[in-house]
C-alpha positions as CSV (number, residue, x, y, z in Angstrom):
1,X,-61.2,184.0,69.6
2,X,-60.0,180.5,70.7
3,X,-61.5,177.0,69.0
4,X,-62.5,174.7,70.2
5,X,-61.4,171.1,68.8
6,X,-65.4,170.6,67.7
7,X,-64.7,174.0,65.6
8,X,-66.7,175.7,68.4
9,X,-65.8,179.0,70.0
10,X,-64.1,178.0,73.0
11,X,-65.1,179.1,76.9
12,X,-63.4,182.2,78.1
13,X,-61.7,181.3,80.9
14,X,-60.4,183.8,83.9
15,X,-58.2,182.4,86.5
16,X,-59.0,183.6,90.3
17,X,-57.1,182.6,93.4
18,X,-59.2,182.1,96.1
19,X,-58.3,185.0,99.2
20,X,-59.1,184.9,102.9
21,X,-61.9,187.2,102.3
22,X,-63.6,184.6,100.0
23,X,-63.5,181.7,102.8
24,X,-66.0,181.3,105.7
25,X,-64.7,180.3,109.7
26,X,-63.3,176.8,108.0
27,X,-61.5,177.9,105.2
28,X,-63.5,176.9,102.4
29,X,-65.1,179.4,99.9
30,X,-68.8,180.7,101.0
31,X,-71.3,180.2,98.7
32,X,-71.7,183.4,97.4
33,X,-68.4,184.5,96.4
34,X,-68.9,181.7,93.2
35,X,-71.3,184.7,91.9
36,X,-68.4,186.8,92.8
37,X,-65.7,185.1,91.0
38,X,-68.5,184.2,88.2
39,X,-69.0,187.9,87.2
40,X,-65.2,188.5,87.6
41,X,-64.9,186.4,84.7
42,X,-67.9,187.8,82.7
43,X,-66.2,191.1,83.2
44,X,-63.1,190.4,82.0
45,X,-65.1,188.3,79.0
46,X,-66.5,191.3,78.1
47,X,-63.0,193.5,78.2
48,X,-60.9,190.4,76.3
49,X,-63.8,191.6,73.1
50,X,-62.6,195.1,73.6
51,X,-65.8,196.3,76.0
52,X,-65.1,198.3,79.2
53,X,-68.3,198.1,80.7
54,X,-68.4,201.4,82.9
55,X,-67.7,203.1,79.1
56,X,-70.2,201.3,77.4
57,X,-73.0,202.3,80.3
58,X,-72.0,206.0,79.9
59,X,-71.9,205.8,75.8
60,X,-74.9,204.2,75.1
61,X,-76.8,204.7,78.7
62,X,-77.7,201.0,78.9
63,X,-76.7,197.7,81.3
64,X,-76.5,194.2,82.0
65,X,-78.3,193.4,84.7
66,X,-78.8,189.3,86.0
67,X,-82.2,188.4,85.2
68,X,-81.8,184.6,86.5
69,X,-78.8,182.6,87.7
70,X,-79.0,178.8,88.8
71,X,-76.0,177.2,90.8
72,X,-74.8,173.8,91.1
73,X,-72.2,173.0,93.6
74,X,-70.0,170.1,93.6
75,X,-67.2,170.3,95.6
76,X,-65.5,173.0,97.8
77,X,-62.7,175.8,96.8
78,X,-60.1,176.5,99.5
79,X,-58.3,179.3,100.9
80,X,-55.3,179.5,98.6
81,X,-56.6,177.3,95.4
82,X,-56.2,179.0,91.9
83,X,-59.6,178.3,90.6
84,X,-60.8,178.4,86.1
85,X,-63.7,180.5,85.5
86,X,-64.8,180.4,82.5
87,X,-67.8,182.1,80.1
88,X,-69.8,180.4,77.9
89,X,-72.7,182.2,76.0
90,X,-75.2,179.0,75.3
91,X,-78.5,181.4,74.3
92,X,-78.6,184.4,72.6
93,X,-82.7,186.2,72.4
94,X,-83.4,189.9,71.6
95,X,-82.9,191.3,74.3
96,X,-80.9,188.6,76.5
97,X,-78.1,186.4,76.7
98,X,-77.4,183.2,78.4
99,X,-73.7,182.1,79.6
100,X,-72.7,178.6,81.4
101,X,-70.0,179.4,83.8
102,X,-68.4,176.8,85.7
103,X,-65.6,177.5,88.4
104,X,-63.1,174.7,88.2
105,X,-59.9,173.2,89.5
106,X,-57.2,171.3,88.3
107,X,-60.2,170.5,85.4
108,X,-62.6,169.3,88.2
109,X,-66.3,171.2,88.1
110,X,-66.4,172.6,91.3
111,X,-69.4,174.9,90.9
112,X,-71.6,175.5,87.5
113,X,-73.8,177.8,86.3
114,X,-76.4,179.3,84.3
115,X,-76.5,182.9,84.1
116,X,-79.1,185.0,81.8
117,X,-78.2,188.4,81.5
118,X,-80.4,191.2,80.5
119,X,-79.6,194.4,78.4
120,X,-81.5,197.3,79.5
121,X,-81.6,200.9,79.0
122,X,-80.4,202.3,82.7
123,X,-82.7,204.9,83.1
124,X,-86.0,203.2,82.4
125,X,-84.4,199.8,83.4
126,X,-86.7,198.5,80.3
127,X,-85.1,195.7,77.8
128,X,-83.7,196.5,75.0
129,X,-81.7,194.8,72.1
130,X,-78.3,193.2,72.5
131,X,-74.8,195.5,71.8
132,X,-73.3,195.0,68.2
133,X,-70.6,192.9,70.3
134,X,-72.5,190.0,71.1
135,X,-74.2,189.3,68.0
């Protein structure tokens, strides 16, 4: 795990190049695809710990699922930009986990975040207690 200068753990960041499926009629990303590239990155977080999450679903029979998700948008993306993801976890509860993504370029916010995740078991879709990994 990478430190931050603060001694903090620092974001995990994912780097995405933005594709013509991504853009709308004018070339810019489409609003939605932020989510996209946003659980890109979490996925990747999640394998970078050692966590394939397909694996994990069929081991234990549980899930993330998004239980919120609030986005900010600053500025556009383009067709062609290389665009820093990263994953921040900010709050940690029982049974959920909040992460502060932000999708930036050249260090410029372009989009942020706040994503809480849920844990549940897959069959009952009922919470249940964060993974081992994450505490």
């Amino acid at each position: 795990m990478t430190m931050a200068s603060d001694g903090q753990p620092a974001p995990f960041v994912w780097l995405i190049r933005v594709y013509y499926e991504d853009t709308d009629a004018g070339g810019i990303v489409y609003y939605a695809n932020y989510l996209k590239f946003m659980e890109r990155a979490r996925t990747e977080w999640l394998r970078a710990m050692g966590v394939d999450l397909h694996e994990w679903a069929v081991q234990t029979g549980k899930g993330f699922v998004v239980r919120s998700a609030q986005l900010d948008f600053a500025k556009p993306a383009h067709l062609g930009d290389m665009l820093e993801v990263s994953v921040e976890p900010t709050i940690q509860k029982k049974a959920s986990i909040t992460v502060v993504q932000r999708v930036s370029k050249d260090g410029e916010i372009l989009c942020q975040g706040s994503i809480r995740l849920a844990v549940v078991e897959l069959k009952t879709m009922r919470p249940c207690g964060l993974p081992e990994f994450m505490i």
